[in-house]
N, C-alpha and C positions, 0 to 999 in steps of 0.2 A: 504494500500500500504506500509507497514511493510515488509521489506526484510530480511529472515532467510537463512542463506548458513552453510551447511555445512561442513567439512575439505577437504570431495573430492572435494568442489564447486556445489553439489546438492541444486539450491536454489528454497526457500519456499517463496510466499507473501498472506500476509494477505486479504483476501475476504473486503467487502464492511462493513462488520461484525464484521472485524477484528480478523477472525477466517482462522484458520491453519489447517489442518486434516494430522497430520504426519502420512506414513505408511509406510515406508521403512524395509522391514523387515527385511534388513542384520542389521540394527542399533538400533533392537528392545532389550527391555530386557535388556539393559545396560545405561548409561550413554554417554550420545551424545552432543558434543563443536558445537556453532553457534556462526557466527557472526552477528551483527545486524545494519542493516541500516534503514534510512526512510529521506525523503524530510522533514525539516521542525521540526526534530523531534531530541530529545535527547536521544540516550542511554544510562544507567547510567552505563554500562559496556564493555568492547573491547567485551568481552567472555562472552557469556551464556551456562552455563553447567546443559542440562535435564537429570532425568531420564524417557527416554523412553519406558513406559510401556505401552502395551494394554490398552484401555478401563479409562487410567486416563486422567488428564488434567492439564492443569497449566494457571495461568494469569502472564503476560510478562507486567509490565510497565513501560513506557516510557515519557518522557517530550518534552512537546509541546514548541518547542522554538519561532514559529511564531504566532503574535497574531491572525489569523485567525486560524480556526478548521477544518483541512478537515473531512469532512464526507463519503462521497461514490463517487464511479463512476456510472454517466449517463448512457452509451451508453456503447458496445460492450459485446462480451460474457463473459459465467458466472459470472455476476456479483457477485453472493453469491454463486458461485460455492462449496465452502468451507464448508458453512454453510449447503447447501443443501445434501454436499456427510454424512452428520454422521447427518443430521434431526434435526433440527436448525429452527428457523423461520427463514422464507424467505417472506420479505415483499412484494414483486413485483411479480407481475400475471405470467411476461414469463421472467423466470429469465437467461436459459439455451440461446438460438441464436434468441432473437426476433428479428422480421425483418428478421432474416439470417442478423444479423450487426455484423461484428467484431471490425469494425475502424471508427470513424466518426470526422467531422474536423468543428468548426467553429458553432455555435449553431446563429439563429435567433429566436426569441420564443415573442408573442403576446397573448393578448384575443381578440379571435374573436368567437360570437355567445354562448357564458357562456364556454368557453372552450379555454385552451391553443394549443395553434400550432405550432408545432416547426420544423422547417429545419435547416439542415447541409449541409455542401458543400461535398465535395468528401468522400463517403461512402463506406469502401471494404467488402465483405463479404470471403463464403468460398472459390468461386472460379468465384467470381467477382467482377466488379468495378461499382460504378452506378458514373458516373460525370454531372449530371440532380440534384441533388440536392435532398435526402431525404426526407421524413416528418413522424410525429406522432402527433397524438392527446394527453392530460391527462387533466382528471377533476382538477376542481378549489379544494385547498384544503378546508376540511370544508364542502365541497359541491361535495364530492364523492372521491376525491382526495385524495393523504396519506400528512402528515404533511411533510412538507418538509425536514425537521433534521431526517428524514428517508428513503425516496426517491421518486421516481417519475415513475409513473406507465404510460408505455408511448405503446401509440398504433400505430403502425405502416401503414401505404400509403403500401399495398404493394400488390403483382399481383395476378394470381391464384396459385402460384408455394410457395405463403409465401413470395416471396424475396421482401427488398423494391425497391419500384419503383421511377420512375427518377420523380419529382413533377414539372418542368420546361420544358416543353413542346414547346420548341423555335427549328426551325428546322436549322438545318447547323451543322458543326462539331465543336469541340472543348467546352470546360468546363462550363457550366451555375451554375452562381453563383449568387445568395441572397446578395444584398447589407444592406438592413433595409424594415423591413415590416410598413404597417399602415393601419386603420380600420378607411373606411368611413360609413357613410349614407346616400340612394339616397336621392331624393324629397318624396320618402316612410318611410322613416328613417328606412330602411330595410339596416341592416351592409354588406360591401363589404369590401374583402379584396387584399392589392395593393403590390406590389412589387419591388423595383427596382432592375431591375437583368442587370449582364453582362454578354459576353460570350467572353470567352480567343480566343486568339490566340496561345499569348503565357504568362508567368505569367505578363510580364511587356508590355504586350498590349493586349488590347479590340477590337474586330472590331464589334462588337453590342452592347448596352446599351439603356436602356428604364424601360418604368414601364408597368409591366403585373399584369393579372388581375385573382384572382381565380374563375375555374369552380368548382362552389360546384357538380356539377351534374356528372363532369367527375373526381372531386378530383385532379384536375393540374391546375399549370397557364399557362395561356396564355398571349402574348405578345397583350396589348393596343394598344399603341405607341411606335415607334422607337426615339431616342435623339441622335441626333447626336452631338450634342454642347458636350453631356458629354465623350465623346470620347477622351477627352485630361488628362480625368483620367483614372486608371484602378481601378480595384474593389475593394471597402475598409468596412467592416463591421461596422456596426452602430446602435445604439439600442434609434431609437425616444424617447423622452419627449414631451408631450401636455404642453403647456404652454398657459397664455394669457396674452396680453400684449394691453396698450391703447384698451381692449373690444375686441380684437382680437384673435383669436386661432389660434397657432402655435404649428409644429413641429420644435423641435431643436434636431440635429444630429452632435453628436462627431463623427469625427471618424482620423484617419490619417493624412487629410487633415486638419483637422482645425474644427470649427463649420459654420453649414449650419441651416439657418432657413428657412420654406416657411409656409404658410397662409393652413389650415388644410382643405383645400378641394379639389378636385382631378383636379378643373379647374387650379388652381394654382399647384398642382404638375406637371403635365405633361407638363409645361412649362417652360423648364429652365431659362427663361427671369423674372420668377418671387420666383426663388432663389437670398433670401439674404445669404451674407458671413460676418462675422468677421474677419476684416481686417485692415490695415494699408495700402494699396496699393491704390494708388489715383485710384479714381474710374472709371473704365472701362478697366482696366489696367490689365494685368496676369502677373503671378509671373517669372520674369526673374531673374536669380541670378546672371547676369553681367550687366546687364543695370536694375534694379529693380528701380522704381517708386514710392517714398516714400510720404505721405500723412505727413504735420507738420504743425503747426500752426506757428502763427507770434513769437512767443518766443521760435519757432525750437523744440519745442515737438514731438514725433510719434505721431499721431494720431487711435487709433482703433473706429469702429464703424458699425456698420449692413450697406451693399452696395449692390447694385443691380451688376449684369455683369460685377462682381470684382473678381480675385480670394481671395479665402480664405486662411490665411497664418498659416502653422503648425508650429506645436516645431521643427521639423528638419531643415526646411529654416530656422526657427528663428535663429537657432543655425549657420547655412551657414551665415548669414545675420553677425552675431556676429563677427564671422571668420573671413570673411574678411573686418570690420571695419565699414558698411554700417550701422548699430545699435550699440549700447553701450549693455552690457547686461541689464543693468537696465532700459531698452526700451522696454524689453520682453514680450511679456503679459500673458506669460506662463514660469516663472521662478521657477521651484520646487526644495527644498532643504530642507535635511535633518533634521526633528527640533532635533536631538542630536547629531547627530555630525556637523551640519552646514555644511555639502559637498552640493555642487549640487549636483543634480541625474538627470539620461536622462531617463527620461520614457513620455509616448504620453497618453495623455486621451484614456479611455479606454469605461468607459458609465458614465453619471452624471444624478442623479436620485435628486429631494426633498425629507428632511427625517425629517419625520414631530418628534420625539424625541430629536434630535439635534437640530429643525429650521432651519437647514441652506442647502446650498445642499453640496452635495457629491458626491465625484469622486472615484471609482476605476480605476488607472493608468497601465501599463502593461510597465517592467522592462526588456529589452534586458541580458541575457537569465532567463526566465523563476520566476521572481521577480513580485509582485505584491503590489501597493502603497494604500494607503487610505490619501485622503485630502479634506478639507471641502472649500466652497467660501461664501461669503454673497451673490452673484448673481450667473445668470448659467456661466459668462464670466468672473468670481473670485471676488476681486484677488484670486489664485491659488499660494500660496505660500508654505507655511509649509505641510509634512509630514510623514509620518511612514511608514514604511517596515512591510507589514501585513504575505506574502509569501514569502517562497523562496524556488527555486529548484535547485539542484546542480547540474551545468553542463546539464539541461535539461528544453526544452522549455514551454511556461505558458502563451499560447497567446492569441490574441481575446476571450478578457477575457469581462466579462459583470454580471451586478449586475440583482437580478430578485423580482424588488419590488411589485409583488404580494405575494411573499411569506415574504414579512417581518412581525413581529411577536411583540407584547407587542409595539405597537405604533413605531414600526421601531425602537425599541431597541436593535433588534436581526436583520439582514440582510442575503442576501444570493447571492452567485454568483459565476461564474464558467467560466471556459475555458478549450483550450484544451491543452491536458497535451502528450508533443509530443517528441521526439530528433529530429527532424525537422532541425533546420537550427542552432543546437547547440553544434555540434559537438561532441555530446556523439556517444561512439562507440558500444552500446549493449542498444540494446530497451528493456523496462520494459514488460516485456509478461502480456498476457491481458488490460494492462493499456494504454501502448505506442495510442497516437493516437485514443483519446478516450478522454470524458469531464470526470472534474470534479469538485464537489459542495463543496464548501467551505462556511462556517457558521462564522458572525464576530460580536462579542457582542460589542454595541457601546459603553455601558458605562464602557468598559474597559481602565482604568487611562492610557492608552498609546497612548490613541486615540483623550485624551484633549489636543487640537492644541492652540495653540495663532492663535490669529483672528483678524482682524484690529480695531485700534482705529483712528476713524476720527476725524481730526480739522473741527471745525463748527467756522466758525467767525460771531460774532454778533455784532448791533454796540453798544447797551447797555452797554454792560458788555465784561469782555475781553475773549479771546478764549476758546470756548467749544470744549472737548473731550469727544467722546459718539460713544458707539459702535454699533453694526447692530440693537439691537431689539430697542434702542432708537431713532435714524435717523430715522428709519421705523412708528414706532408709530410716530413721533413729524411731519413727514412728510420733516425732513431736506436735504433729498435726494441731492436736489440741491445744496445747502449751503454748501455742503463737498467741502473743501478746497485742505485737502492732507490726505496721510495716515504717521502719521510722525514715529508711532512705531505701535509693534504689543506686545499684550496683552492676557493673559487668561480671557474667557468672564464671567461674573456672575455667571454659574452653572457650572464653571468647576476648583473645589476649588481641588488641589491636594496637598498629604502630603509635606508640604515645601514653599507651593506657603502662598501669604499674600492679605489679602483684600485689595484695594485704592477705596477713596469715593471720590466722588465730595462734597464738602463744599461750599453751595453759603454764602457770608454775605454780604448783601445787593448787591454790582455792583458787586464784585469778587466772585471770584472759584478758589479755592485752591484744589489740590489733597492729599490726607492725607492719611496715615494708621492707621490703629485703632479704626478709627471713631465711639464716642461709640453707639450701639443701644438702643434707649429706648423702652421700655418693649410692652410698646402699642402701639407705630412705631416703628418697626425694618427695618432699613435703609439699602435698598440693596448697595453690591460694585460696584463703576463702572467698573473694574477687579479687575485679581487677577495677581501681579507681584510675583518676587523674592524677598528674602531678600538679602541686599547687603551683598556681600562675607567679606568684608572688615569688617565687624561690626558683624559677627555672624560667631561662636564657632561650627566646623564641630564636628560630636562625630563619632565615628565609629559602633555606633550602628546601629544594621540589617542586613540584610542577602545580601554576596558579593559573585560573581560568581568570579571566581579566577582562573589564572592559573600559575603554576610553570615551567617552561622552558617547555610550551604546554601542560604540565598535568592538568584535571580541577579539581579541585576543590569547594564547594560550602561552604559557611562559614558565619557562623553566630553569631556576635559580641554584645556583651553588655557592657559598661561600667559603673562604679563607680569611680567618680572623674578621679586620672590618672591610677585606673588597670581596666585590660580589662579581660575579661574571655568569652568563649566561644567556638561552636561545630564544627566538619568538618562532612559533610554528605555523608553517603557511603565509606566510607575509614577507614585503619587501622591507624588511625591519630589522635592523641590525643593535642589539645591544653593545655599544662601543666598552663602555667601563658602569662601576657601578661599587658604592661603599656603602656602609651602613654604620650610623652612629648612635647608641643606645636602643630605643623605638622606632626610628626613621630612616629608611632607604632611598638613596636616590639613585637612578639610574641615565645614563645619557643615551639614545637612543636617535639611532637617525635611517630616514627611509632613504634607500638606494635608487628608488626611481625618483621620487621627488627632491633627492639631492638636499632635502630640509633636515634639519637637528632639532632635538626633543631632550627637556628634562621632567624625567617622572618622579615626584617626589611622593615617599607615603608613610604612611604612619604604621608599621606593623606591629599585631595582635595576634594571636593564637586560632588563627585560623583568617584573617581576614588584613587585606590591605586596603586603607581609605587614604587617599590624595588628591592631587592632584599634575598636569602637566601640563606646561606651556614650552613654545616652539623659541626657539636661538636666532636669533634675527627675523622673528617673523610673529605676526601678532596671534597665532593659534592660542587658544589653551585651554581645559577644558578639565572633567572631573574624572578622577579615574579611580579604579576600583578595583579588587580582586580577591576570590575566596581559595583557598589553598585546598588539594582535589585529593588528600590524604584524609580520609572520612575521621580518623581519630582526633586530628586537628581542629576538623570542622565543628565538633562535638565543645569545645572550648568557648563557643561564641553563644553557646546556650543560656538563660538565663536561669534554667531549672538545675543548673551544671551548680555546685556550692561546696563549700569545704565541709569537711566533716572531724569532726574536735572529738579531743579524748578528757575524759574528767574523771576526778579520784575526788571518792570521798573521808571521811577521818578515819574509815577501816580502813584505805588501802584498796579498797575494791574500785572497779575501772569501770566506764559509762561512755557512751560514745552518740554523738549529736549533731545535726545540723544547725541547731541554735545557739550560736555565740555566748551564751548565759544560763549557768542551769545555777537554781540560788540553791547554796551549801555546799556546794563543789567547786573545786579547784579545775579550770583551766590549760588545756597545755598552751604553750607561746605558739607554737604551728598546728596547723590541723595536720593529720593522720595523711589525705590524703582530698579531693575532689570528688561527690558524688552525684547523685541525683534524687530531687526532691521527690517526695509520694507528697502529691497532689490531693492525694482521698481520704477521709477518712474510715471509708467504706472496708470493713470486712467480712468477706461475705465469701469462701474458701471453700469451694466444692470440690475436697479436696478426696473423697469416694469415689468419684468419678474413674472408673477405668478402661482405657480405649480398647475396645473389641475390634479385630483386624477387619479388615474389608474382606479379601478372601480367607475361611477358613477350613 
């Protein structure tokens, strides 16, 4: 999805393949100006100037700005149209209108019976609409399927005519829509597949809702049961997790609304009386947002907790809740923010999956327009704190989005997940042809340094010894679940050592624990950290060494610095820019810099900080000058310029015993003169640790 235009506004995009097939013949045999766009994606030029000859080719490349990697599009036509017109490999069986799909909205996708199944919501073709709900089949990879970092071989539900067929089989008018699928077993342990579908009125009401049931013999579902209790929602996508909990097997369902869990078997589905919610709302209670019904304990806490015939409370009330005063934000229990610049961000869960290479679970978020988040929790119910911006689409929608952990790859090192890629409700004014309204597969390498998050470090109070701090794989093994006191900061865990971060150990000697840096390893025990903080800023010497994305009054730049003592020397990449010389005194860099075509000289002056250059630069005999800027592309660095970033203090009281804080003052304790080490603030004061919770594999 590479967009090439050119001078008349003839525009070209890239196949699934990333292949172009130019043939314009009035602009052949000559030299031909494009301009270059892509979601997500850097060009390293305004202007690309081909020569346009027959029969050659050229490689166009470009930088990935988003830490995820789109790969292809799912659904609609010619996917490798490109590839296929000049004979290309084309990895997928019916590449040209399978199904007859040109548009599809919203993906539901399970195993059921050694095979994936997938439905969409409103599907259009060449000169029609199916609003029954789509489906296709495709083999498990490995086991007939293609690797997923290449695509998905999808067979279509469809009639005698080829077209696909409506897969919702519920009679009356109006829209039949896939809420979340699930795979039971009778008393034969023979698999069945279940549904909860709605059916519109209008978008913002239901007048049917229920769980249907698939005819394998007729290829449709069929409606079960009618629900009427669910009627006070309308339809919200949702992508189950099996979990078990106290020997119990559970479905847990993100979606819009909040989290929903029920007991994994069909007599407890189809009973809304035996849906639990995640909630704060005293129980039996629904969400009213002017008389709302808050659940607190005796020391005026919010309360969350799994409820029977409660509603379940989302980020957007949360946020209403907030508004108007009825909650503190730090009451949230869905509070996300930015771990580099510390903003909040408003995005909803999107699917939460166990990822057995991290340990931990993880969320992908979905970002109003078209933004996509990645953040990890110790439980399915978080905390959900800290994250990163994996996607991003410009002025275009990225929604009902969902992770697809059968395909993840090297132990969940590599993940995979998709949404639909739409202008929908975004107010873009020119759809992307072929693509518009259509999924697509994005691929996210976890062990990518942008994706090591701070994680909670819990107080354990003991009465031996004075207070334990021990993060999730410790509490887990030692069995201290309970014993968690608070979450007082947030920390980098054990295997998530980034350039710039520093180890902290626990030191027992005899009754105390002390947190220390440095701690040294002996050869025959090597002593893991208990994290890994910052170095305080105050006591350590920033260099301007490595590579800075830069811009000069909006022009980018990429620059990459080394130093010796106080000169600096170093390259500008892609430009006719030459860094002549360059020193640095205390805080401030300056560099002289002159352009080899323009023959002009520049001095760049800046103020360096721990992740970030502010200056400016004016031209050497010439009246330029302008504002310049740059953030250093070493993620550990960048982490420095956060606000949420703080020191964290060690404090002894008249026993001897040790305390450790992010608050400058704790009254009857003594002080050290430097802190410990740089953490991150817990924003919440929500505990609410669903910490039973345990992931049941996808196959088993």
């Amino acid at each position: 999805m590479v967009e090439l235009r050119t001078l008349s506004q003839r525009l070209y995009i890239t196949d699934s393949n990333g292949i172009i097939a130019f043939d314009d013949t009035d602009l052949m045999n000559q030299r031909v100006s494009f301009t270059l766009f892509s979601h997500g994606y850097e060009c390293l030029t305004d202007w690309l100037v081909l020569d346009a000859i027959p029969g050659t080719s050229t490689i166009i490349k470009i930088k990935c700005k988003n830490i995820a990697e789109r790969l292809y599009r799912i659904t609609g036509q010619d996917i490798y149209g490109e590839s296929s017109r000049i004979g290309l490999f084309v990895p997928i069986k019916h590449q040209g209108l399978n199904g007859k799909v040109m548009g599809q909205d919203t993906f539901i996708e399970t195993l059921y019976r050694g095979k994936l199944y997938w439905f969409w919501g409103d599907t259009f073709g060449p000169a029609s609409f199916n609003g029954e709900a789509s489906g296709a089949t495709s083999e498990l990879p490995g086991k007939g399927g293609l690797n997923p970092e290449i695509g998905i071989d999808l067979n279509y539900f469809v009639d005698s005519e080829g077209l696909n067929k409506g897969m919702c089989a519920i009679p009356g008018p109006g829209l039949k829509w896939i809420d979340w699928l699930v795979v039971l077993p009778d008393e034969n342990k023979e698999e069945h597949l279940y549904a909860k579908y709605s059916v519109t009125k209008t978008l913002d009401l239901d007048y049917e809702r229920g769980i249907a049931l698939f005819n394998d013999s007729l290829q449709v579902f069929e409606p079960l049961v009618k629900i009427d209790k669910w009627l006070d929602k309308v339809h919200s996508s949702g992508h189950p997790l099996r979990v078990c909990s106290d020997s119990v097997e559970y479905f847990y369902i993100f979606d819009r609304y909040g989290i929903e869990r029920v007991v994994a078997d069909i007599n407890h589905i189809i009973n809304p009386d035996s849906h639990e919610h995640f909630t704060c709302l005293i129980q039996g209670t629904k969400y009213d947002e002017n008389n709302v019904k808050l659940e607190r304990d005796l020391s005026g806490k919010v309360v969350y907790s799994w409820k029977f015939g409660t509603d379940a409370i989302s980020p957007s009330q949360l946020n209403q809740l907030i508004a108007s005063g009825k909650i503190s934000q730090s009451e949230s229990w869905f509070r996300s923010i930015d771990v580099l610049s510390g903003n909040d961000v408003s995005i909803r869960p999107s699917s939460v999956f166990w990822n057995n290479f991290r340990k931990r679970w993880i969320m992908i978020a979905s970002e109003n327009f078209g933004g996509a988040w990645y953040l990890e929790g110790d439980t399915p119910t978080g905390p959900w704190i800290y994250g990163n911006k994996i996607v991003e689409h410009i002025n275009y929608d990225f929604y009902n989005i969902g992770q697809h952990p059968l395909f993840d790859q090297d132990n969940g090192r590599l993940i995979y997940f998709e949404g639909t890629y739409t202008m929908g409700f975004s107010g873009a004014k020119t759809p992307t042809p072929l693509y518009d309204y259509n999924q697509m597969m994005y691929r996210l390498a976890l062990d990518d340094k942008r994706l090591l998050l701070p994680a909670p470090v819990y107080l354990i109070r003991a009465e031996s010894i004075n207070e334990q701090y021990l993060m999730r794989e410790s509490v887990d093994s030692l069995g201290l679940w309970e014993d968690i006191q608070s979450i007082p900061f947030f920390a980098l865990p054990p295997d998530h050592d980034i350039e710039g971060s520093i180890p902290v150990y626990a030191v027992r000697e005899k009754e105390k624990i002390t947190l220390q840096v440095n701690y040294p390893n002996h050869q025959n025990h090597p002593v893991k950290p208990l994290f890994y903080g910052l170095p305080d800023l105050k006591s350590t010497d920033f260099t301007p060494d490595g590579t800075w994305e830069c811009e000069a009054d909006g022009w980018p730049l990429e620059m990459e610095l080394w130093s010796t003592g106080a000169k600096i020397e170093g390259t500008i990449r892609d430009e006719p820019l030459i860094i002549k010389k360059g020193s640095i005194l205390k805080e401030t860099i300056e560099l002289f810099i002159e352009d080899t075509t323009k023959h002009r000289s520049y001095i760049f002056k800046a103020r360096l900080t721990a992740g970030n250059l502010d200056g400016e630069f004016r031209g050497i005999n010439n009246e330029e000058k302008g504002i310049f800027s740059g953030k250093h592309t070493v993620f550990g660095q960048q982490l420095f310029s956060s606000p949420m970033v703080v020191p964290l203090y060690e404090f002894k009281d008249r026993n001897g015993l040790y305390f450790y804080s992010i608050k400058s003052e704790q009254e009857g304790l003594k002080r050290s003169e430097k802190p410990v080490c740089l953490v991150w603030k817990n924003p919440s004061s929500v505990l609410a640790l669903d910490y039973k919770a345990n992931p049941i594999p996808v196959i088993r």
